[in-house]
Kinemage of the C-alpha trace (Angstrom):
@kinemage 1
@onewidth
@group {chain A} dominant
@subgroup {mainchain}
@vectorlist {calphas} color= white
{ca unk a 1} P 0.000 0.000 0.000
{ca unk a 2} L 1.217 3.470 -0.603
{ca unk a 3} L 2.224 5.639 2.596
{ca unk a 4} L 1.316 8.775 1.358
{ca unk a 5} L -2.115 9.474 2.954
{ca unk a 6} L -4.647 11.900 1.107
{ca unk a 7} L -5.437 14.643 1.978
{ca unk a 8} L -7.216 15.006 5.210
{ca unk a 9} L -10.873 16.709 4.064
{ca unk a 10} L -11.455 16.657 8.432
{ca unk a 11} L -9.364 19.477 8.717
{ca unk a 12} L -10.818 21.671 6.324
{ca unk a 13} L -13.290 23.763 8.470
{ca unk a 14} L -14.058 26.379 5.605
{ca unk a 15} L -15.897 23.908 3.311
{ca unk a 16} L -19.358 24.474 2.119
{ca unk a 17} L -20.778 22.207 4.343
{ca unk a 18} L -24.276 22.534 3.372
{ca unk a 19} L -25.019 19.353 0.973
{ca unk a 20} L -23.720 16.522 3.090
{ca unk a 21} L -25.423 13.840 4.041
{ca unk a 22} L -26.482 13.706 7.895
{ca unk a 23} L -23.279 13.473 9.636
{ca unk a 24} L -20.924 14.893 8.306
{ca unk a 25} L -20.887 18.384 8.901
{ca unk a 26} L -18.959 17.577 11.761
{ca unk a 27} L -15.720 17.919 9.644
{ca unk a 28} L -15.900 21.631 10.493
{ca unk a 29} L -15.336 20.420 14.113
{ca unk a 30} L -13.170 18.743 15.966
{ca unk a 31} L -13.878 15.085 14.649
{ca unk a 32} L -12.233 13.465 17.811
{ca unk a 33} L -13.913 15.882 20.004
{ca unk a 34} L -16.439 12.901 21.948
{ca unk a 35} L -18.740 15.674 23.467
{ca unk a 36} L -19.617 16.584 20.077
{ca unk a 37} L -20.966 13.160 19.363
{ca unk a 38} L -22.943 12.735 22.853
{ca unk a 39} L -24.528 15.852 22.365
{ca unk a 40} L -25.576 14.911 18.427
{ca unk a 41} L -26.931 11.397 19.875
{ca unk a 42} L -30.057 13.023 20.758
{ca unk a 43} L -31.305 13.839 17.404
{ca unk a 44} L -29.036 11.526 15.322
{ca unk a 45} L -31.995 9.131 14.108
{ca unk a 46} L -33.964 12.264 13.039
{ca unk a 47} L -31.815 11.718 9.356
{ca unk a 48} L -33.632 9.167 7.162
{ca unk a 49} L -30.190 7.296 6.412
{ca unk a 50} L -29.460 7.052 10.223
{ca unk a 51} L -32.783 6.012 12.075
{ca unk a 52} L -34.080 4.330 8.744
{ca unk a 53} L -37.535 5.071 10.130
{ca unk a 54} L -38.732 4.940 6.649
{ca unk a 55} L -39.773 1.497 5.503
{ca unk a 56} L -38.710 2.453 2.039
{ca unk a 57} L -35.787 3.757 2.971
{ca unk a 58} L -35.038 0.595 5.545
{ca unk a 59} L -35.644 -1.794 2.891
{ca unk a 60} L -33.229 -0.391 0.519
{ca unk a 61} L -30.215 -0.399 3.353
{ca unk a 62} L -31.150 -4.037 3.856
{ca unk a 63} L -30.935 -5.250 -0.127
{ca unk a 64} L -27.777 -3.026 -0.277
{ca unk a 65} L -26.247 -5.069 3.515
{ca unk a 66} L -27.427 -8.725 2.054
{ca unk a 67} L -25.327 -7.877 -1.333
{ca unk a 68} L -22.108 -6.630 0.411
{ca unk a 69} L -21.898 -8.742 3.658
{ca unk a 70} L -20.725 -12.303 3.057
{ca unk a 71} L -23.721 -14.910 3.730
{ca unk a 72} L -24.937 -15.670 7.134
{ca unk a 73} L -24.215 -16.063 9.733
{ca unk a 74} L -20.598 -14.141 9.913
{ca unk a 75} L -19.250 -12.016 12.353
{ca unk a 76} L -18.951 -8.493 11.516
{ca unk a 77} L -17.427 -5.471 13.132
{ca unk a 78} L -19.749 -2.269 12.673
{ca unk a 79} L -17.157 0.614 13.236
{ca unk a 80} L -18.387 4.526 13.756
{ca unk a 81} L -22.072 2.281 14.198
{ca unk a 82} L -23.807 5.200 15.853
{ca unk a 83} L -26.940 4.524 17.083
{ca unk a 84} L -26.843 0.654 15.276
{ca unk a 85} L -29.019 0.881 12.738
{ca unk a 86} L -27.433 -0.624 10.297
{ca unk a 87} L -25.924 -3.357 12.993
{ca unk a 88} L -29.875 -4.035 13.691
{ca unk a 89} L -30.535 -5.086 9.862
{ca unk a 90} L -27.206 -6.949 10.035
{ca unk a 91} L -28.572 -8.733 12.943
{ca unk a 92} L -31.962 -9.137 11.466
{ca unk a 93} L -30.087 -11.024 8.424
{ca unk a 94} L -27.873 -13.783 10.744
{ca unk a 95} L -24.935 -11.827 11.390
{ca unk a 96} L -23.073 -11.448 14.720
{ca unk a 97} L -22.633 -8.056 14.972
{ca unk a 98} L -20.312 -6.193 17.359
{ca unk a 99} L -20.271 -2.237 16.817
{ca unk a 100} L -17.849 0.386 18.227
{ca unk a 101} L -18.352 4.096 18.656
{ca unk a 102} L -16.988 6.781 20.643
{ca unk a 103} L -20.272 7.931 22.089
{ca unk a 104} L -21.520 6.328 25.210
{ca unk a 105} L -24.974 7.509 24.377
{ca unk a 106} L -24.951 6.410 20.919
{ca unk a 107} L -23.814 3.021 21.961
{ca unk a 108} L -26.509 2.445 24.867
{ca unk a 109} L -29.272 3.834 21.873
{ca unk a 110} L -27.595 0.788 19.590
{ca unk a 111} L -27.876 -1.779 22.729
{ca unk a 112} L -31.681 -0.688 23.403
{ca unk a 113} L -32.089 -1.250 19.428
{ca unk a 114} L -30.458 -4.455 19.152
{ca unk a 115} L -31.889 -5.832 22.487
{ca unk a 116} L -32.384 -9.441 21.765
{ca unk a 117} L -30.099 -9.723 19.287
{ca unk a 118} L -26.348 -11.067 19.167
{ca unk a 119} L -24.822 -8.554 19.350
{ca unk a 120} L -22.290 -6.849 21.266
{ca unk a 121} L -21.224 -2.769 21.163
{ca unk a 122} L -17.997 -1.366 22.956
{ca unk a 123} L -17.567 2.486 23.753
{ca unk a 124} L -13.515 3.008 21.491
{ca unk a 125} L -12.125 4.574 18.419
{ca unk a 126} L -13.129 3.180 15.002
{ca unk a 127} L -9.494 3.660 13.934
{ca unk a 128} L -8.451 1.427 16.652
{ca unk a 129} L -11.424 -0.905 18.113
{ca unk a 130} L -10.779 -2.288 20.812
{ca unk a 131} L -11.608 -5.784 19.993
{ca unk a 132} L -8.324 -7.574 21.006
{ca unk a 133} L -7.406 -10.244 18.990
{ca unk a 134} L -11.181 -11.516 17.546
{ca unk a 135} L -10.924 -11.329 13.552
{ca unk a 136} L -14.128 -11.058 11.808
{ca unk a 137} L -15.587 -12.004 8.237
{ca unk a 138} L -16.627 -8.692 7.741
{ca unk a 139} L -16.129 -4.845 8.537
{ca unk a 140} L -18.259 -2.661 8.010
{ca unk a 141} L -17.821 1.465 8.308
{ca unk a 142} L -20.091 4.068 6.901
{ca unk a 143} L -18.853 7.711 6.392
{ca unk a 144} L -16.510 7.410 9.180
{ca unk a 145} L -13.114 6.905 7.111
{ca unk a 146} L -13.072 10.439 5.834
{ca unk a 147} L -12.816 12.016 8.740
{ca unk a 148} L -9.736 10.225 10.267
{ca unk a 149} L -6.869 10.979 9.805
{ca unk a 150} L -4.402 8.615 8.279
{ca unk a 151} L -6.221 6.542 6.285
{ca unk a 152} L -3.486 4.445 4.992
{ca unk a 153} L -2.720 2.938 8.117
{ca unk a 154} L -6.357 2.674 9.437
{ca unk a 155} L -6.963 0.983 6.326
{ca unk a 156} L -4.432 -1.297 6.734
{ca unk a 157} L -5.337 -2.007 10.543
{ca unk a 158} L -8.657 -2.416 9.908
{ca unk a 159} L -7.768 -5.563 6.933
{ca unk a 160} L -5.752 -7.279 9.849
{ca unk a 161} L -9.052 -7.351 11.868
{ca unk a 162} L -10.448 -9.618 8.933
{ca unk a 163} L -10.517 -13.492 9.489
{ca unk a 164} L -9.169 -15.554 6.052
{ca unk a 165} L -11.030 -14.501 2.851
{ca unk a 166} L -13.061 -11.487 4.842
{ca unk a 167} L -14.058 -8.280 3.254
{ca unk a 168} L -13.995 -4.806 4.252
{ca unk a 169} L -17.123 -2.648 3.191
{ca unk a 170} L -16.738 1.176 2.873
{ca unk a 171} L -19.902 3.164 2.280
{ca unk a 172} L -17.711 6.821 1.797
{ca unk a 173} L -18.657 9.745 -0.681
{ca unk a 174} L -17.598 13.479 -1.999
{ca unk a 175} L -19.988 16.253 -0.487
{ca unk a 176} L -19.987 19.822 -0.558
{ca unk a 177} L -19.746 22.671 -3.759
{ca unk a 178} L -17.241 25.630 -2.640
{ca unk a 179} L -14.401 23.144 -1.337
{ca unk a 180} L -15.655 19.158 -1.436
{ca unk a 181} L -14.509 17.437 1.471
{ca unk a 182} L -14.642 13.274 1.445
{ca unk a 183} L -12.569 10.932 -0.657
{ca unk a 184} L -13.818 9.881 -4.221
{ca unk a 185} L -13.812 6.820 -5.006
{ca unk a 186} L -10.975 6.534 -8.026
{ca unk a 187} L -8.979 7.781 -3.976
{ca unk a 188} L -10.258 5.187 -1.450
{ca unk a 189} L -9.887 2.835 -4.667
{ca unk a 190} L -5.878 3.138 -4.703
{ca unk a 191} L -5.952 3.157 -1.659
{ca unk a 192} L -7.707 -0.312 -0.786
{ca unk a 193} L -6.104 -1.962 -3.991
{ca unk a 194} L -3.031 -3.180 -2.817
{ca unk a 195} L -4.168 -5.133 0.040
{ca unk a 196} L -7.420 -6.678 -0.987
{ca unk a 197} L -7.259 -9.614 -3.975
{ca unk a 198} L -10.646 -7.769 -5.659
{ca unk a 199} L -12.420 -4.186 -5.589
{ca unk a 200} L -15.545 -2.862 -6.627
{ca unk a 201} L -17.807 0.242 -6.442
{ca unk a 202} L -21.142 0.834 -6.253
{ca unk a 203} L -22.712 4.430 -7.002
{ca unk a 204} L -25.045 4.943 -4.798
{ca unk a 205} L -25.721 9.079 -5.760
{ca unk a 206} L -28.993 7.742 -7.920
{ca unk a 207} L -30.748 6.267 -5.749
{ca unk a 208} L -32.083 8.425 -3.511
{ca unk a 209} L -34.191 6.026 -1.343
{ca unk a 210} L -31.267 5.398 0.687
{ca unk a 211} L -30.968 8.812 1.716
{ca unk a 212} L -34.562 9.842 1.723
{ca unk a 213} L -33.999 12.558 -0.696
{ca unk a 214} L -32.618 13.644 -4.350
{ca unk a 215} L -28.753 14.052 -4.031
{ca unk a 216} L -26.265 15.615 -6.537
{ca unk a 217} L -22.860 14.579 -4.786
{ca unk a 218} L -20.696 11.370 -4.818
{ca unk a 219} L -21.844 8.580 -2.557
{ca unk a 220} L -20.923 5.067 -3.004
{ca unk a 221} L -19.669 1.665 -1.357
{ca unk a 222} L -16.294 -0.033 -2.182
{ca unk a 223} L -15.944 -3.466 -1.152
{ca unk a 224} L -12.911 -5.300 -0.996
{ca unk a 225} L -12.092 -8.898 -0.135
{ca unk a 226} L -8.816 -10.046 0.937
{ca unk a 227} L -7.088 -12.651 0.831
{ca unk a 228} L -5.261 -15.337 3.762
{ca unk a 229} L -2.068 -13.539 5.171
{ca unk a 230} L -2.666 -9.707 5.234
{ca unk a 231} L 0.206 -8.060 5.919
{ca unk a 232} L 0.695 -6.333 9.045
């Protein structure tokens, strides 16, 4: 993989901001600022592509999961999972789930969700989960890499989490007009490639189901499988 990181669209707080999906507005602020993220708990399920409240909007998360998440039941790792929705429709389809956040709140609103379930949720960084040594078939992050810094290395940690033949899945976009903040996917692309034995992208900027409205910007999922042996 290459070591030269991309540029590091977090730390550019004078971005036109106003066109992101729900979320990720927050790269005007200090993204590793956890008070931040308890106080947005309270409201985060208000966005249709966080609470999935929507049945329409549900349902078209859940075909999207069942195509990128390896047949059930696997264990997958749900990093920057927020309030757990989509852990719950991971859950709903087989899969062990265990999420990571860094918001206490958000992760007691995921437990309340996923009550029931198997599934487990630990309060931790999503660069760095603190899952010890448990490997998992899948990985799953959703607009969280963006906003760390590093992403070569996080990247690279978060393959060696991956049991034999897993696959990491990256739902990441482009948003804003005056100065775009994200990382396209041509970026995150070259950036996976080297590690994982197959890409591919999906766009997801035409359908706006999944976000419960029209949008104009780049959105879209990479998934990667890798193959036995990642380097460390």
């Amino acid at each position: 993989m290459s070591t030269e990181a991309p540029a590091e669209p977090a730390r550019r707080p004078s971005a036109d901001l106003s066109n992101l999906p729900a979320g990720e507005g927050e790269s005007a602020l200090p993204t590793t600022d956890a008070a931040y993220w308890e106080e947005a708990a309270a409201s985060f399920d208000d966005e249709p592509d966080h609470g999935l409240r929507d049945p329409a909007v549900r349902s078209a998360w859940a075909a999207r999961l069942r195509s990128w998440l390896p047949s059930a039941p696997a264990t997958v790792l749900d990093l920057g999972c927020g309030t757990g929705s989509l852990a719950l429709l991971a859950a709903e389809q087989g899969h062990r789930v265990t999420g990571v956040d860094r918001s206490p709140r958000m992760i007691a609103q995921a437990r309340g969700k996923l009550a029931g379930h198997d599934a487990a949720f630990l309060v931790g960084d999503a660069a760095e989960p603190p899952v010890g040594e448990q490997r998992f078939d899948a990985v799953l992050v959703r607009h969280v890499l963006w906003a760390l810094p590093g992403p070569s290395a996080v990247l690279r940690h978060w393959a060696g989490l991956l049991a034999p033949g897993g696959r990491l899945v990256l739902v990441e976009g482009r948003w804003g007009e005056a100065e775009p903040i994200g990382i396209p996917a041509a970026e995150l692309t070259t950036l996976v490639e080297p590690l994982a034995a197959h890409t591919r992208v999906e766009d997801l900027s035409h359908d706006p189901v999944l976000w419960g409205k029209e949008v104009a910007d780049e959105r879209y999922a990479l998934i990667a499988g890798f193959p036995p042996g990642i380097p460390k």
